[in-house]
C-alpha positions in Angstrom: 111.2 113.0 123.6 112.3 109.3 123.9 114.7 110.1 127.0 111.7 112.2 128.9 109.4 109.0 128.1 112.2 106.7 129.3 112.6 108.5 132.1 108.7 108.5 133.2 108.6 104.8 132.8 111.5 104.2 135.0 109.8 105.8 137.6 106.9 104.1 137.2 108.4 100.7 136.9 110.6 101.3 140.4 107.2 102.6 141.9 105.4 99.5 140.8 108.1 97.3 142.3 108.7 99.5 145.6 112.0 100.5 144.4 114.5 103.4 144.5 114.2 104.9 141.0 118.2 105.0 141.0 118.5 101.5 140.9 116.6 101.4 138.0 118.4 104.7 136.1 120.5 102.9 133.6 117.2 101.8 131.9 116.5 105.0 130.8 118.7 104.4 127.9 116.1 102.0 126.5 113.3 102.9 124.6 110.1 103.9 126.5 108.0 101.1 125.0 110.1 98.7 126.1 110.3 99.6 129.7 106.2 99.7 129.6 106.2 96.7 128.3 108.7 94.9 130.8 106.7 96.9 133.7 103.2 95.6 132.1 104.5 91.8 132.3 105.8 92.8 135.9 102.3 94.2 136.6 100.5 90.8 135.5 103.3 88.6 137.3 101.9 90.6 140.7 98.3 90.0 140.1 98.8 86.6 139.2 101.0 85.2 141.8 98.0 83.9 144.5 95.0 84.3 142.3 93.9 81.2 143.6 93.5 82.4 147.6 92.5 86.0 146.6 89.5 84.7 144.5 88.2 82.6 147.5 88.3 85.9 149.0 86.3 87.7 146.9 84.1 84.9 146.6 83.6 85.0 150.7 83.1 89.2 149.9 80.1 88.6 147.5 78.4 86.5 150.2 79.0 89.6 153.1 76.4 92.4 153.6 78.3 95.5 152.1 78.4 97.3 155.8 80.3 94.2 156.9 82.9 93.5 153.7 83.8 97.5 154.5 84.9 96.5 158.1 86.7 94.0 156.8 88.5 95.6 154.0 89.7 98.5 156.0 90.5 96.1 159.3 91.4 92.9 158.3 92.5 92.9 154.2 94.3 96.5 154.0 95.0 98.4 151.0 97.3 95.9 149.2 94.9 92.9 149.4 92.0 95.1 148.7 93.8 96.1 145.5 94.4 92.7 144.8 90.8 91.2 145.5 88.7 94.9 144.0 89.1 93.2 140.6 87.1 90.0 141.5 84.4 91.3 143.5 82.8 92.6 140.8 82.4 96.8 139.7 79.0 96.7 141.4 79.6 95.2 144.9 83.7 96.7 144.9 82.0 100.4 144.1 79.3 100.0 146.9 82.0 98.9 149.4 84.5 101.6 148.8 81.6 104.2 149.3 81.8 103.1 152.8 85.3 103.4 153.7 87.5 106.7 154.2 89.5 108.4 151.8 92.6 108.2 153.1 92.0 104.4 152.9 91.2 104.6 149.5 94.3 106.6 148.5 96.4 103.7 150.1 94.3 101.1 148.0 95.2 103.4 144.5 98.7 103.1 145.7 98.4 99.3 144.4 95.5 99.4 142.4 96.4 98.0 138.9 93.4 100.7 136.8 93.5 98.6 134.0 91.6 95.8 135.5 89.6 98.2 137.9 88.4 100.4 135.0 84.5 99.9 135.8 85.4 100.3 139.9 86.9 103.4 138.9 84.3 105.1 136.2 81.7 104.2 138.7 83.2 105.8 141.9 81.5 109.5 142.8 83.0 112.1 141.8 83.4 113.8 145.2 85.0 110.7 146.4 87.3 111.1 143.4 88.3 114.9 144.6 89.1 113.9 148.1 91.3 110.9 147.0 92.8 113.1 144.2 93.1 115.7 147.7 95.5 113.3 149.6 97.6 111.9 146.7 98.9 115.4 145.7 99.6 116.0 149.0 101.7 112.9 149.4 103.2 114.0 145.7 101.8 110.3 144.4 101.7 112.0 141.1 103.2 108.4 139.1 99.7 107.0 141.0 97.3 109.4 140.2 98.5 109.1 136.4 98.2 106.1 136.2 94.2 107.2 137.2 93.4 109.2 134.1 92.8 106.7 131.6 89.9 105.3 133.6 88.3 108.1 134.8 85.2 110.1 133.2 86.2 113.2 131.3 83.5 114.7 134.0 85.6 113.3 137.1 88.6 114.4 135.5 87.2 118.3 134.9 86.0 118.1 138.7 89.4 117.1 139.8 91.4 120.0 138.0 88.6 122.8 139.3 89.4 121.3 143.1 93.0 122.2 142.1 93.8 125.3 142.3 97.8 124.5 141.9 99.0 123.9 138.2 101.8 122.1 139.7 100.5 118.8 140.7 98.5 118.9 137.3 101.6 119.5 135.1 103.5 116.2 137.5 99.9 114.4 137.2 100.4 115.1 133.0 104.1 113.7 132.6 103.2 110.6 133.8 99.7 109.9 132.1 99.5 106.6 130.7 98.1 107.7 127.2 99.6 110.8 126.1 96.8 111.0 123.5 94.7 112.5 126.1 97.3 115.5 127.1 94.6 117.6 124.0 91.4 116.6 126.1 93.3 117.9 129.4 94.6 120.9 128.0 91.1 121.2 126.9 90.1 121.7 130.4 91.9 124.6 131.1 91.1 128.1 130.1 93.7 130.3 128.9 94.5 132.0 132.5 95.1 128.7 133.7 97.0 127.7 130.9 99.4 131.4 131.1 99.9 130.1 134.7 100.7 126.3 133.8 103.6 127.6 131.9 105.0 130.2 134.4 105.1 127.4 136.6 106.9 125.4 134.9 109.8 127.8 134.5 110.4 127.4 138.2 112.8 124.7 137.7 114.5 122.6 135.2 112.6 118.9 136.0 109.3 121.2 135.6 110.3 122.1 132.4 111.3 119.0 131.0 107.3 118.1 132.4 105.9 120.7 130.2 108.0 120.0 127.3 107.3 116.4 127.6 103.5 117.3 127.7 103.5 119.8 125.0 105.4 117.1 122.5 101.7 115.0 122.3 99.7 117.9 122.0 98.0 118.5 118.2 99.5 121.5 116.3 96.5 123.8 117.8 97.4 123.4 120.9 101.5 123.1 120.9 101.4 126.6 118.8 98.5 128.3 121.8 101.6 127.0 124.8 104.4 127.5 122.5 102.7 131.1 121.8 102.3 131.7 125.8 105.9 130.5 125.8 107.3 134.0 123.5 105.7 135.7 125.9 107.4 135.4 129.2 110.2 138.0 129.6 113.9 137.3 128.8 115.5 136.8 131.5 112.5 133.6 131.9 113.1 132.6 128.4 117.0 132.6 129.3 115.9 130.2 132.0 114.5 128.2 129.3 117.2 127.8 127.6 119.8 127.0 129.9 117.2 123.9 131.0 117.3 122.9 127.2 120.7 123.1 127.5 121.6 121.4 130.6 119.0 118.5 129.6 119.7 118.0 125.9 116.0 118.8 125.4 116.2 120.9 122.2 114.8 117.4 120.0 111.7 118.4 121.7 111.9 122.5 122.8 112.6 123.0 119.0 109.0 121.5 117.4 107.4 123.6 120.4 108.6 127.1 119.1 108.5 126.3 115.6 104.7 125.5 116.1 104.2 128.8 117.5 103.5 131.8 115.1 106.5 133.7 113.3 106.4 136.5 115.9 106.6 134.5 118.5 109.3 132.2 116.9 111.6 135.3 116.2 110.8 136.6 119.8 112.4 133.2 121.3 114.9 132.6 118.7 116.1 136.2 119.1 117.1 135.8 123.4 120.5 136.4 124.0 120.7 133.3 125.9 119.8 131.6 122.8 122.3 132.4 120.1 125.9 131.3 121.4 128.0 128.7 120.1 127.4 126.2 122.4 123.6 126.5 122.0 124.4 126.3 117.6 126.0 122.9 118.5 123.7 121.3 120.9 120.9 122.4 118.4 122.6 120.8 115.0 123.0 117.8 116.8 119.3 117.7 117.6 118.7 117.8 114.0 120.0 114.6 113.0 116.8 113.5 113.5 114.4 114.5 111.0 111.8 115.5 112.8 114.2 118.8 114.2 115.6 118.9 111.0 112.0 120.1 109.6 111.6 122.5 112.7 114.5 123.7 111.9 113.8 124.6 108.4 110.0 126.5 109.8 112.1 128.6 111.4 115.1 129.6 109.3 113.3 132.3 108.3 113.1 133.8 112.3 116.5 133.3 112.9 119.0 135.8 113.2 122.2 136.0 111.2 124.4 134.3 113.2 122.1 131.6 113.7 121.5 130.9 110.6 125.1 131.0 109.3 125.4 127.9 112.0 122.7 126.0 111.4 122.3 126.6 107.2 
C-alpha cells in the first residue's frame, strides 16, 4: 500500500514542480506522508514567493467591471498568474470572472491552481462548466490535476462529472491520485454495479491499471472492498492469471491479499484456487507479505479457502 501511495505522491510532487517524475523516483522509498508533506511546504513556498505584487493585482481586479478583468485574465495574466491571483480576488468576484472565460482556459488555470486555497472558487463554479473542464483534462490525461479537484468539489459536481464519462479509465487514474482516500466509498458510491463490473475489467488491461485499482480498493470500507473483491472471483482464469502475474511482478500481494480475503468464501476459494496462483514462487512472495500483520490476518481469513499445497506453504 505504502509503495503505491509513495508512488502517487512522487508524481504529484514532480507535476507540482514541472518535473520529469524520474528524477524524482528514488523518493518513492519514503513514506507517502512524507513526500505530501515536503510537496505541501513546496506548494506554500510557490504561493508565497511575490504575494506582495500578485495582491496589488487582485486588488486592481476588484476595482474592474467583471467583462473587463475576463479580458484581462485570458489576455494579459494567463493561466499561471490567474492561478496565483484567483485566491485574492475573492470566491465571489473570481467565480463571476471565470464564468466568462473558455474552458480550455480554465483547464490551463487548474493546471496551477493550488484547490486548497480556491475551495469556495471551486464549490461555487457551475456544474456544466465543471463537465467541460473535467472534458479537456482527460483528454490531455491531467489525471494528477483533476485529483487534486475532488476534495473541493460538490458530491453533486462530482456525480455530474462521472455520468459525462462514459470511460472507467480516466475515473479509475482520476481515483489513484485523489487527495483524501477517505472519499474513494462516496465515489464508489456513485457507480452502479454495471459500471463497477466494468471498472474492474478495465483495470485488468494492464499492470499500472491494476496497481490503480488495488490502490483504490485498499481505502474502501469492508462493504465495498468485499462487493469489488467479489466482482474480482468472477472474471475468468486466464484474467485472474493476469492478476496475478501483476501482483507478482509489482510485489503488490501486501494489498491484493486484504482484497480477496474481504470477499466472500466462494469467491476467496475461486481466486485462491487459479493455477497461476499456487506455485512456489507466488508461496514466497506471499509469506513475505505477511510479515506485516495486517497480511498476516488476511492470511489467516483465508486458510480455510486455500488448497493443500498452499496451505502446507504458508501454515
Amino acid at each position: 500500500m505504502s509503495t503505491i501511495a509513495s508512488r502517487a505522491e512522487v508524481l504529484k510532487l514532480a507535476r507540482l514542480l514541472g518535473a520529469d517524475e524520474k528524477g524524482f523516483a528514488f523518493l518513492a522509498e519514503h513514506d507517502a506522508l512524507a513526500i505530501r508533506a515536503l510537496r505541501e511546504q513546496m506548494t506554500a513556498q510557490l504561493y508565497d514567493d511575490g504575494k506582495a505584487l500578485l495582491q496589488k493585482v487582485a486588488a486592481a481586479t476588484k476595482l474592474t467591471p467583471t467583462s473587463i478583468s475576463a479580458v484581462i485574465a485570458e489576455k494579459a495574466l494567463g493561466p499561471l498568474l490567474c492561478a496565483r491571483v484567483a485566491s485574492l480576488v475573492g470566491a465571489e468576484k473570481a467565480i463571476d470572472i471565470s464564468k466568462r472565460l473558455p474552458a480550455p482556459f480554465l483547464a490551463e488555470v487548474c493546471l496551477h491552481l493550488d484547490p486548497r486555497r480556491t475551495a469556495d472558487i471551486i464549490r461555487g463554479t457551475p456544474i456544466e462548466q465543471v463537465i467541460a473542464v473535467s472534458k479537456i483534462l482527460q483528454a490531455q490525461k491531467e489525471f494528477v490535476t483533476m485529483a487534486r479537484f475532488v476534495d473541493a468539489l460538490t458530491p453533486e459536481a462530482i456525480k455530474a462529472v462521472i455520468n459525462a464519462t462514459p470511460d472507467e479509465e480516466p475515473l479509475l487514474r482520476t481515483a489513484v491520485f485523489a487527495e483524501n482516500p477517505a472519499l474513494h466509498n462516496e465515489l464508489v458510491s456513485y457507480l452502479p454495479k454495471s459500471r463497477l463490473k466494468s471498472l474492474i475489467a478495465k483495470a485488468t488491461v494492464d499492470a499500472e491499471l491494476w496497481s490503480a485499482a488495488l490502490s483504490l480498493m485498499s481505502h474502501l470500507n469492508p462493504q465495498w472492498k468485499g462487493e469489488l473483491g467479489q466482482l474480482t472471483s468472477e472474471l475468468d482464469d486466464a484474467t485472474l492469471a493476469k492478476i496475478v502475474a501483476y501482483s507478482q511482478a509489482q510485489n503488490l500481494w501486501a494489498v491484493q491479499l486484504p482484497v480477496i480475503a474481504a470477499t466472500s468464501p466462494a469467491g476467496q476459494k475461486r481466486m485462491l484456487a487459479s493455477a497461476a496462483m499456487n506455485t512456489l514462487a507466488v508461496f514466497d512472495a506471499m509469506a513475505e507479505a505477511a510479515k506485516d500483520k495486517n497480511v498476516a490476518a488476511a492470511l489467516k481469513t483465508l486458510k480455510p479457502q486455500m488448497p493443500a499445497a498452499m496451505q502446507a506453504r504458508l501454515g
